[in-house]
C-alpha positions, 0 to 999 in steps of 0.5 A: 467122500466128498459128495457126502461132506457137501450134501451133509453141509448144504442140508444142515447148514443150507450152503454149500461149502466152497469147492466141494461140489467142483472137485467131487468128480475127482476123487470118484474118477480117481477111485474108478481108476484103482477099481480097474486097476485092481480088477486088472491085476486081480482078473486079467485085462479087458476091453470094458475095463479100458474104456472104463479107465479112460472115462474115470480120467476124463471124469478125473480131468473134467473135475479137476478143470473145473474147479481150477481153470474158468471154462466157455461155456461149451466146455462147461457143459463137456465137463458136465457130461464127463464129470457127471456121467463118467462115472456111473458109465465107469461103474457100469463098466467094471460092474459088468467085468467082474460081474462075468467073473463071478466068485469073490468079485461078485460083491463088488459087481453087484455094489458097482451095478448098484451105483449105475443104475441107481444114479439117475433114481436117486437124482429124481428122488432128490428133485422130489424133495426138494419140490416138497420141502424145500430146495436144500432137500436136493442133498438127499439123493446125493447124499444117498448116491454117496452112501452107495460110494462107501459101500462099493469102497467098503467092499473092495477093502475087504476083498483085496483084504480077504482073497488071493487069485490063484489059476484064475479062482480066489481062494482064501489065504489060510488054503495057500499056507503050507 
């Protein structure tokens, strides 16, 4: 949310909020981190959930360092590394898992790929922009990857609000009453 809210800012106003851009790794970190966590509880453990969390942290801590702490300048650029790919990696990730589940997790799967593979596209389209018309128009492919966040956030709401595991398969609540 907190992508949207800075590229929204930078485009209507042309500048950039204080701190937004600094700790927007965090809560995606921290978001990627509940994913795994609930696809865990949801579909067992896995290797590429695991690797998945500990890049969320590092994401989570890279963004968070960043913004509290003023860092030399080969640690500015780890904190680049991990608080701008670590998430996409993350996403991946856990797109990958639960896209071998299949079922129900396939809307998340599908929406997490989404993010991973769109990343690197939608930064072009907004260098593309900005060329055109003008440096605040960089906003619009961040605006655009945040866009993708909610989506992917809108459905895990409404799996972990529709779906129960029952022996490995989802099956909806109203099968599991009487």
């Amino acid at each position: 949310m907190c992508l949207a809210v800075k590229a929204l800012a930078i485009l209507l106003t042309g500048v950039q909020p204080p701190l937004l851009f600094e700790i927007a790794g965090l809560p995606l970190g921290l978001g990627l981190l509940m994913l795994g966590h609930w696809s865990t509880t949801q579909y067992g453990r896995s290797r590429l959930i695991v690797v998945a969390a500990i890049l969320s942290s590092l994401a989570a801590l890279a963004s968070a360092s960043k913004a509290l702490l003023k860092l030399a300048e080969p640690l500015e650029s780890l904190q680049a590394v991990f608080g701008g790919f670590g998430p996409m990696v993350a996403a991946l990730l856990i797109g990958l898992r639960l896209r071998a589940v299949g079922g129900v997790a396939s809307k998340v799967a599908r929406r997490a790929l989404l993010i991973s593979i769109m990343f690197i596209p939608l930064m072009i389209l907004g260098a593309m922009a900005a060329e055109l018309a003008g440096e605040r128009f960089l906003e619009l492919g961040l605006l655009a990857f945040a866009a993708l966040w909610l989506l992917l956030a809108h459905a895990v709401g409404g799996m972990s609000s529709v779906s129960v595991t029952v022996e490995g398969r989802d099956t909806p609540p109203d099968l599991l009453a009487g």
